[in-house]
N, C-alpha and C positions, 0 to 999 in steps of 0.2 A: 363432429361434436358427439361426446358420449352422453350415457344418462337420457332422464326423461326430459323430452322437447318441449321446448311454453308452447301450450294453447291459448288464443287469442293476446289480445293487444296488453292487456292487462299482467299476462306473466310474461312479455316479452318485457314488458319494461321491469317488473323485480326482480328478472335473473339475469347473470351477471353474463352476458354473451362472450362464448369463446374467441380468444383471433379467429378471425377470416381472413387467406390471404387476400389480396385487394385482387387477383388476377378471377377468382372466383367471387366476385360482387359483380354484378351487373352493372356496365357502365364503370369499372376500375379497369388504370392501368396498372400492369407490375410494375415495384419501384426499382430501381437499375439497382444493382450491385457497387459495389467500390470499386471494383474492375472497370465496369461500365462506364464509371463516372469516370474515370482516369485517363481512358480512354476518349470519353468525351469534352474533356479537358485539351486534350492533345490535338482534338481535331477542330476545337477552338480557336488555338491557336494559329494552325493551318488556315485555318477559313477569314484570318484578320483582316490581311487583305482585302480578301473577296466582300468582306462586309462593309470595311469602310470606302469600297467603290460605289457598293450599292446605297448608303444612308449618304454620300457626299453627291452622289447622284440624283437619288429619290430621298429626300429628305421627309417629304410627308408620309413616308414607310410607317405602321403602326409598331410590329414586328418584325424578326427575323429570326429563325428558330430550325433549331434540326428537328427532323420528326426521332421518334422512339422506334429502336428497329423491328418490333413486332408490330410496327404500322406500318409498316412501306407496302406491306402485301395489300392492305384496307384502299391506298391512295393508286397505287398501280391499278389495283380494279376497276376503282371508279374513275379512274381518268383513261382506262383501256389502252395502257402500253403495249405498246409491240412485242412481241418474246424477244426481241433479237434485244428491243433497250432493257427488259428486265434483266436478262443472261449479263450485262454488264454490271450486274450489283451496283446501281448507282445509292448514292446517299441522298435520301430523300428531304429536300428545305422547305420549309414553306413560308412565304413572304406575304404580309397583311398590308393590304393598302386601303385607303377611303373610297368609297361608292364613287364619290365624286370625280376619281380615277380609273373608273371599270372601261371606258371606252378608248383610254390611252393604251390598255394592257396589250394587247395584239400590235399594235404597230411603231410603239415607244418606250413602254419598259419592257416587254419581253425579249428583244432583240439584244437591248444594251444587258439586260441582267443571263441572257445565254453566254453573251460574248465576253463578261467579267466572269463566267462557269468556267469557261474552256481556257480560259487563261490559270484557273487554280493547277494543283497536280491531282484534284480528285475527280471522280468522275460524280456529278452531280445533277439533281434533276429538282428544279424549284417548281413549286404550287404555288403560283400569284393567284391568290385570293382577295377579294374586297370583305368589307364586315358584314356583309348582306348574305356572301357566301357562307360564312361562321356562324350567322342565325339559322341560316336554312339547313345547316344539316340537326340542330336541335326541332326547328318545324318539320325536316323531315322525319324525322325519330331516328336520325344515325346516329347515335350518341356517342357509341366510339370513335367516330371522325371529333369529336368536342373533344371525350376524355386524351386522345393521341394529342391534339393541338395542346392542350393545358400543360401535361405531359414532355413535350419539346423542351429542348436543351434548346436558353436564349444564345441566341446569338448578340442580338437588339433587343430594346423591349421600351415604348415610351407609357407602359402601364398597363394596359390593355391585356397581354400574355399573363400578367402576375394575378392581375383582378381574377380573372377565368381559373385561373392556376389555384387559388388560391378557394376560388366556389365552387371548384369541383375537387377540390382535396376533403371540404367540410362534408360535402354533399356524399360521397364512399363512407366519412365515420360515419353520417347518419342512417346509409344503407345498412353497413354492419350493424347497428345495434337494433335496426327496427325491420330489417330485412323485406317483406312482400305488403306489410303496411302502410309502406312511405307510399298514397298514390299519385304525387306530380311534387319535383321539386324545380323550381321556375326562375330563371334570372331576370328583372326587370330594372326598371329606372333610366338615368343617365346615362349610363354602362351601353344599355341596348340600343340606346336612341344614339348613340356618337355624341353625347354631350358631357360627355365623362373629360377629366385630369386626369394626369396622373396620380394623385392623392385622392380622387374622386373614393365615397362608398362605392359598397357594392352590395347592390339589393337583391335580397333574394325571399322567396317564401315556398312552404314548404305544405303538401294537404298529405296529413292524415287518417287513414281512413279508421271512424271509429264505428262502424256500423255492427262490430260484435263485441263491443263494450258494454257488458252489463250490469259488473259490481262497482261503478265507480260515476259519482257525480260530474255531469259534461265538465265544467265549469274548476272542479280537481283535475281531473283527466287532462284538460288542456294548460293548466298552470305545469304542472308534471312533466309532462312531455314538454314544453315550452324550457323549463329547467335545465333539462336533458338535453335537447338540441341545444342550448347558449351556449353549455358547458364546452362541446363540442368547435366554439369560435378559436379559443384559446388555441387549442392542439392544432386548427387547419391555416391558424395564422404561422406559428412555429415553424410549420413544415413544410408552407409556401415561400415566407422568406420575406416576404413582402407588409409594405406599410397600410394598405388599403385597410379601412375597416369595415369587416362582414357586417351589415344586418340583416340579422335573419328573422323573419313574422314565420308565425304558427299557427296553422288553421286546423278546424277539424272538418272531415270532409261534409259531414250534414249542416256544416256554418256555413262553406265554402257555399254548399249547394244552396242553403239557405238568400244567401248574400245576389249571388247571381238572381235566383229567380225574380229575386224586388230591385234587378238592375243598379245593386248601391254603385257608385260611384267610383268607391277606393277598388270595388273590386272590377268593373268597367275599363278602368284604366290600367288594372295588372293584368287582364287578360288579353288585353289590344295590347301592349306593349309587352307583356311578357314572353322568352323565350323555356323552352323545357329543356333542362340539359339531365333530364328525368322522368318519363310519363307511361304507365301502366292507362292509356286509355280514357283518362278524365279529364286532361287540360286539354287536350288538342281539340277534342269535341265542342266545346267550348268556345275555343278560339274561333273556329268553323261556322260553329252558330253566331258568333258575333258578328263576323264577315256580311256573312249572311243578311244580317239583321231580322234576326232571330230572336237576340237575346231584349226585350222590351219591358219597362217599369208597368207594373199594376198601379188601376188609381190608388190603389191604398198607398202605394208604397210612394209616390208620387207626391199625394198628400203628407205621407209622411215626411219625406225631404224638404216639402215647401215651408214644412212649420220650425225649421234651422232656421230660418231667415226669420221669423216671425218671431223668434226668440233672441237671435242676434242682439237686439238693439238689449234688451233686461241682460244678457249675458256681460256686452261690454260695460254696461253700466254698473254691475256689480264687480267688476274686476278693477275698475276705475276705482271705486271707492276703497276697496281690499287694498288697492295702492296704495291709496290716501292713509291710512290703517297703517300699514308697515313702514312708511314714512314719519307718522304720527310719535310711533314707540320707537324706532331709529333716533328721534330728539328727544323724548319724554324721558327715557331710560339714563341714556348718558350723564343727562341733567342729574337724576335723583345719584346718578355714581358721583358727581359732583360733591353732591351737596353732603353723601356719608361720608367724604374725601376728608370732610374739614370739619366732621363733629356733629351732623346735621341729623336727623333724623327725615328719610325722604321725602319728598313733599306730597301731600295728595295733589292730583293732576289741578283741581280743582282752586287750589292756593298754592300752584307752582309757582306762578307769575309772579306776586308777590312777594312771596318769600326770594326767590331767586334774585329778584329784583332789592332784595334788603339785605340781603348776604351778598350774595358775588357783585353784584353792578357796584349799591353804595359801601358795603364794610371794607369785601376785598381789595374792590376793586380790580378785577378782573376780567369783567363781561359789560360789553357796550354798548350802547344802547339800541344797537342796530338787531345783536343775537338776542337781544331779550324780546324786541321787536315781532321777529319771528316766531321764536319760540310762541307768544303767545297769538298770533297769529294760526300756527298749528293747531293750538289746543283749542283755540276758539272752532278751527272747522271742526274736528272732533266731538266736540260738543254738540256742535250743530248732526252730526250725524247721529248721535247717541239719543238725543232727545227727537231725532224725526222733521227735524225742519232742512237737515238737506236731503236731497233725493241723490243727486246726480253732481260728478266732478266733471267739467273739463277737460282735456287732455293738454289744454294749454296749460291748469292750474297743474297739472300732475310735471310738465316739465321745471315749472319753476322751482315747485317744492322739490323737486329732484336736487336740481342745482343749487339749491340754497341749504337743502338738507346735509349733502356733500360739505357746502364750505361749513354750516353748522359743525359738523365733525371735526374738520381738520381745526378751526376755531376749540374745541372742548380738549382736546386733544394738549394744544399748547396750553390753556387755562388750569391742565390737569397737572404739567410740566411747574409752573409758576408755583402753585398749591403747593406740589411737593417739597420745593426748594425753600418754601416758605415754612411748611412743615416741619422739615430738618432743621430749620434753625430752633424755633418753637421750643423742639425737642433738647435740642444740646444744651440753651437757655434755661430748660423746666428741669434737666437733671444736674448740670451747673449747681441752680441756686438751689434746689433740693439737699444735695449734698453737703455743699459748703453751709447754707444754714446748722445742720447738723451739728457739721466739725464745730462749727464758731460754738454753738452751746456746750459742746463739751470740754474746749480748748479755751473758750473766750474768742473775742472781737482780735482775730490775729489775719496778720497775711495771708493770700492763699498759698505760697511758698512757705512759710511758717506753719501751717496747716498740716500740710502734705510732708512736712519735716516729724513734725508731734506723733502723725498717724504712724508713719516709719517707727522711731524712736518707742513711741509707750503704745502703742496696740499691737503691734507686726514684732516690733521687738521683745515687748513681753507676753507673746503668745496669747494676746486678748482679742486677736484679728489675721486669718490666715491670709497669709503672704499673697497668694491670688488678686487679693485685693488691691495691690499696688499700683497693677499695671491699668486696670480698666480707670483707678483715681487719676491716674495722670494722663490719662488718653481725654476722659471729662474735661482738662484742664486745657489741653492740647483741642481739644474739638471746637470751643467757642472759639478761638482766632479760623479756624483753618473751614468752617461752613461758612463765613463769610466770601470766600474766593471762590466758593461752588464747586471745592472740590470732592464733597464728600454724599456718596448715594445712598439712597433710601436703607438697603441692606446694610450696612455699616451702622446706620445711624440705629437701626436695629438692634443688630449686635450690642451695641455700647450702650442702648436702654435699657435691655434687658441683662447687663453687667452693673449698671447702675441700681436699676432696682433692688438686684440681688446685696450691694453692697448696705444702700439706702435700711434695707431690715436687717445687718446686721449691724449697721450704727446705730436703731431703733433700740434694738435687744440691749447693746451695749449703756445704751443712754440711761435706759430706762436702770439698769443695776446700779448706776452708779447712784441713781437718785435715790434708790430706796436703801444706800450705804446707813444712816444715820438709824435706820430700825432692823440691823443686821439680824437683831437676836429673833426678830419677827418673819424673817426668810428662810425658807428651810428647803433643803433641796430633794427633788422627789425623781426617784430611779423606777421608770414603768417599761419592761420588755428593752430595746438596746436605746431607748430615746430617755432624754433628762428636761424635768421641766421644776419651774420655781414655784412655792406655796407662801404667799404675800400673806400675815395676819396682822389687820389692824381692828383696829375699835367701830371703824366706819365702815366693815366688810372685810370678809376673803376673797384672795382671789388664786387664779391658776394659769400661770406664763409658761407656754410652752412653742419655740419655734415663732416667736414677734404677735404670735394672737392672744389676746388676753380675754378672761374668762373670767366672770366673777359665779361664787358660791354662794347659791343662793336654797335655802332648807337642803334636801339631799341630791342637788343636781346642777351641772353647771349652765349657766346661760350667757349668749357672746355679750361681752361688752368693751370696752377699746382704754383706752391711754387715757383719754381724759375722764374718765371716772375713776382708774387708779391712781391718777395723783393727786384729784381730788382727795378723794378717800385717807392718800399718803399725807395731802397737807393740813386734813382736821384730827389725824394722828401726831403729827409733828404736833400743831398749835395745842394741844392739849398741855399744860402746865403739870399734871399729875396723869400719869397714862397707866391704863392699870393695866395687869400682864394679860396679854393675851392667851388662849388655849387653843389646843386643836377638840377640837367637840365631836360629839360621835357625828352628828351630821356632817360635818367637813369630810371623815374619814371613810360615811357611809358615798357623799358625793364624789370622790375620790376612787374608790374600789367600780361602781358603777361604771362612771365616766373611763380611768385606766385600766382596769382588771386587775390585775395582780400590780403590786406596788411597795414601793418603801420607800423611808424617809430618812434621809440622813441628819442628824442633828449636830 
């Protein structure tokens, strides 16, 4: 690495550390080349045989795995081969069996698995190990016998190779980036104990040493680094291959140390069960003292663990009611979606019951009397809660409401179904007669084929209604027969409302012109910026149509008013027997400029 080196823990974690090959990490194997592997593909194959003699033989085999050939010198030492067997270059295996198999090794598997050797064409030398053997080289602190085995090309593998495989691929990235900091990284759980699966986790934890951490809050510091090692799961899962999933805990070592002195509990059982496949001197100590019985709780700490139990009983009973609670609004909520479903305004909790009870049970009729039942059953406990006269639920009451709360669901669910179907009809029915009222007033009491003939013929034909409009009038026409067979959903029924409407104001606009045909001379039409709006003068008021909203004139400002004050207004200008001419005033002209800005009138 070039440039200036981080000092302490603090700049080892802001800067961005260079590759390190994994053969220069401590406790890394080199990763084989593509040659290598190709090769160890080939000798895969070769060894199929040999393998499936030995798993149809020894069937409770863990694994079966070549060693990595910068290992064969590490295992030849420690098993004290002959020269004469080294000089034959054998291929070193190593075969993992169950504890509970250690004293068949010498007089029943090793015999049969020499003599399935000597039948290959290679020349081979197998390591029957048990799982006890595989801890003790981490209690020994041979770590390289771990990283070699993780390392091995499977031959077999019923989980056990890939777990390992897989914790000490994470445990090399976490080396490289925090290098002489990391002080113990530890395998424990099922894994160590032989109670693992094959999909079993794999637990592992890691001590930090932060003892020359001084610009950074403990409590930052360990969120940080906690980030940093997760990050690190992803990439050691990738490159193992395997499904197990890593957890990895983060400690910092003045916690660690902390934790042990007051003999906690969580950490009692990772140190008796935990193996190092990592240890700069802090875990093994540890473990030794525990042996020992060494490692002993203070009365404080003592006191402090007894008073979990003493709080137990307030804990579960607040989590019981927190049940009660989210079971509570799981029914309450629905309901109030209910009840906006169909024009409602939500209910307060408090006049749920009856209102629900007055809408869906007796109007809709859709809710019976068993869901209404409940429901206020619900809110009655809630109540009870809210005002202090309950304390405490049951766990018998927390299953019922469980199961009733469920079928309450799937019940609102179908209620919400029905509504809708109900809805869409509502709908097609409310813009049906919308419309067609319309037409009938401008056309008269005609058909609605006679209708939709008129509308073609004198609006669409004489360019008093654009053509667009055709198709959603006859879909309107077309929707009342075709919602009755429930073939038509919610979005549709959409669509065609909001085509109606749009049609619905411009029959409005249209109606409304024709009415005030008989005071033509009192219409005048006014061009403001690219929009065109009507100026209505009667005796009874001005007013100002523009786009279906009507406005009337009132001293120099307009203010909203609707249809039925301008026809009012129209019908005491009709009924007038002598009508005197109306004017445009300067107030009209001054409300006008205001309200449009720039403006003109056509006469």
């Amino acid at each position: 690495m070039s440039g200036k080196q981080p000092h302490g823990l603090n700049d080892q974690m802001a800067s961005p550390t260079a590759y390190v090959p994994p053969g220069k990490i401590p406790g890394a194997v080199t990763p084989q080349s593509s040659a290598e592997l190709a090769k160890d593909e080939k000798l895969k194959e070769e060894l199929e045989e040999f393998r499936k003699k030995v798993v149809k033989k020894f069937p409770f085999t863990s694994f079966l795995s070549v060693l990595p050939a910068q290992a064969f010198k590490l295992f030849e030492e420690d098993e004290g081969l002959l020269p004469e067997e080294i000089a034959k270059k054998p291929i070193h295996l190593i075969m993992l069996v169950p504890e509970d198999e250690f004293k068949n090794i010498p007089k029943k598997i090793k015999p049969e698995v020499l003599k399935f050797a000597k039948e290959t064409k290679q020349e081979l030398w197998v390591h029957i190990k048990t799982e006890v053997d595989l801890w003790n080289y981490g209690l020994d602190s041979k770590y390289e016998f771990v990283d070699a085995i993780s390392s091995s090309f499977p031959l077999y593998d019923k989980g056990l190779l890939g777990a390992i495989r897989l914790a000490n691929i994470h445990k090399t990235l976490v080396l490289r980036k925090f290098e002489k900091y990391v002080a113990s990284y530890v395998i424990f759980g099922s894994l160590v104990r032989g109670q693992a699966g094959k999909d079993s986790d794999v637990d592992v934890f890691v001590i930090i040493d932060d003892t020359d951490v001084k610009r950074m809050p403990r409590l930052q510091l360990l969120e940080k680094l906690r980030g940093m090692i997760h990050d690190y799961i992803r990439e050691a899962t990738a490159l193992s291959g395997t499904k197990n999933i890593l957890g990895v805990q983060v400690y910092l070592l003045t916690d660690f140390w902390d934790s042990v002195k007051d003999a906690n509990p969580v950490m009692f059982t990772a140190i008796r069960d935990g193996v190092p496949m990592y240890d700069r001197g802090t875990f093994l100590p540890w473990k030794l003292l525990l042996q020992m019985g060494k490692v002993k709780p203070s009365p404080e700490s003592v006191d402090k663990f007894m008073k979990y139990g003493e709080q137990n009983d307030a804990l579960v009973t607040r989590r019981m009611l927190d049940a009660m609670q989210d079971i509570y609004w799981g029914v309450v909520t629905p309901t109030q979606a209910l009840m906006m479903l169909i024009g409602h305004a939500p209910p307060a909790p408090k006049n749920m019951v009856a209102e629900v009870k007055k809408v869906l049970v007796d109007t809709e009729k859709v809710m019976s009397a068993n869901e209404l039942k409940f429901l206020e059953h619900v809110i009655k406990l809630y109540k009870g809660y809210e005002h202090g006269t309950l304390k405490s639920v049951p766990g018998k009451e927390i299953d019922y409401l469980l199961v009733e709360s469920k079928k309450y669901d799937v019940k609102m669910k179908e209620i919400r179904k029905k509504l809708e179907e109900r809805l869409i009809v509502l709908d097609a029915e409310r813009s049906y007669s919308e419309v067609f009222d319309l037409l009938k007033k401008i056309f008269g009491d005609k058909s609605v084929e006679s209708l939709v003939k008129d509308v073609d013929k004198e609006l669409i034909g004489k360019g008093k209604l654009q053509l667009r409009f055709l198709k959603p009038l006859k879909e309107i026409v077309s929707m009342k027969s075709k919602v009755k067979s429930g073939k038509v959903t919610q979005l549709e029924m959409n669509s065609l409302r909001r085509d109606a409407t749009e049609l619905i104001r411009e029959l409005l606009e249209y109606s409304q012109r024709i009415n005030l045909t008989p005071i033509e001379k009192e219409i005048l039409e006014v061009n403001f910026g690219d929009k065109k709006g009507e100026l209505v003068l009667t005796d009874a008021g001005n007013f100002f149509i523009e786009s279906g909203r009507v406005m009337q004139i009132v001293g120099n400002a307009f203010k909203l008013s609707d249809n039925v004050a301008l026809e009012k207004a129209i019908m005491t200008h009709k009924s007038k027997k002598e009508k005197t001419r109306v004017k445009v005033s300067s107030s009209v002209l001054s409300a006008l400029s205001k309200e449009l800005g720039e403006f003109e009138i056509v006469l």
